[in-house]
C-alpha positions, 0 to 999 in steps of 0.5 A: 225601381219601386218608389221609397214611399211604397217601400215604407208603407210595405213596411209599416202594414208588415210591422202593424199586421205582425203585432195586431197577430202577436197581440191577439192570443195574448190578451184572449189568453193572459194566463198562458202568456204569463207563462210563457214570460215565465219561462225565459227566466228573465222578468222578476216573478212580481212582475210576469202578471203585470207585463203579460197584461199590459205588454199585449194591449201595448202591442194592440194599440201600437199596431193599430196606430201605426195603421190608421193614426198620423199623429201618433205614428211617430210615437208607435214607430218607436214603441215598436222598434224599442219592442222589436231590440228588447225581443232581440235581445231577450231571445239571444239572451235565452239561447245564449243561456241555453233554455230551449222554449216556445218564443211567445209571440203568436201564440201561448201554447208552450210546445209552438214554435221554439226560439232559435237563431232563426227568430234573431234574424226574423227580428232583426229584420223587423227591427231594420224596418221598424227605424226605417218606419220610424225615421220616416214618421219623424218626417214633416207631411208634405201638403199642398200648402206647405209646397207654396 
C-alpha cells in the first residue's frame, strides 16, 4: 500500500507541473490567450485583456508554491483548486452552449485541442486532487519538537 504522504506529493508535483506547463504559452503569448478568453463568450469584453494578463502569472506563482513554499502552500492549494472548478464550470458551460472551441489551457493556437467532456472529467480529476492537496497543506507540520 503506497503511504498517503506519497500519494500527496504524487499530487501536488502533478497539480504544480500542470500549471507551470499551462502558465507558459500564456504569458510568452498574452494577445493569443486573450482570444482564446474571448471565445468562450463568458468574460465581459473590458475584462479579456486584464484576465489574459493576470490569470497566467496567478498560474505561475501558484505553481511554483505549491512546489517549493510551505508556507504558502495552503494559499496555493486553494487558488488551485478554486481555478480547477471555475475551468470545470466554465468548459461544461461552453459545451452546454454549444460553442466548439480550442480549451486554452497549454496553448493559445485556436485549432488545439477542442474542449469536450473529455477536458470536464480531466478537471474534475484534478480538482479531487486539488482538495486533497488542500486539506493536506491545512495540516500542522509535524517536527521533531512538537513530537515531545
Amino acid at each position: 500500500m503506497i503511504p498517503r504522504v506519497r500519494i500527496l506529493l504524487f499530487f501536488r508535483v502533478v497539480l504544480a507541473i500542470v500549471f507551470l506547463c499551462a502558465a507558459v504559452p500564456k504569458i510568452i503569448s498574452p494577445a493569443g490567450f486573450a482570444e482564446a478568453v474571448y471565445r468562450y463568450q463568458l468574460a465581459p469584453y473590458s475584462t479579456v485583456n486584464f484576465t489574459a494578463i493576470f490569470l497566467p502569472w496567478m498560474e505561475l506563482v501558484s505553481g511554483l508554491c505549491l512546489l517549493f513554499s510551505r508556507k504558502f502552500r495552503p494559499a496555493s492549494a486553494l487558488i488551485i483548486l478554486g481555478l480547477m472548478i471555475f475551468f470545470t464550470v466554465l468548459v461544461s458551460v461552453t459545451l452546454y452552449r454549444g460553442i466548439d472551441i480550442s480549451c486554452g489551457c497549454f496553448s493559445v493556437n485556436p485549432e488545439a485541442a477542442r474542449i469536450g467532456w473529455k477536458k470536464v472529467a480531466e478537471n474534475a480529476v484534478l480538482s479531487l486532487m486539488a482538495f486533497f492537496v488542500f486539506l493536506d497543506a491545512l495540516r500542522p507540520a509535524v517536527t521533531a519538537r512538537s513530537a515531545l
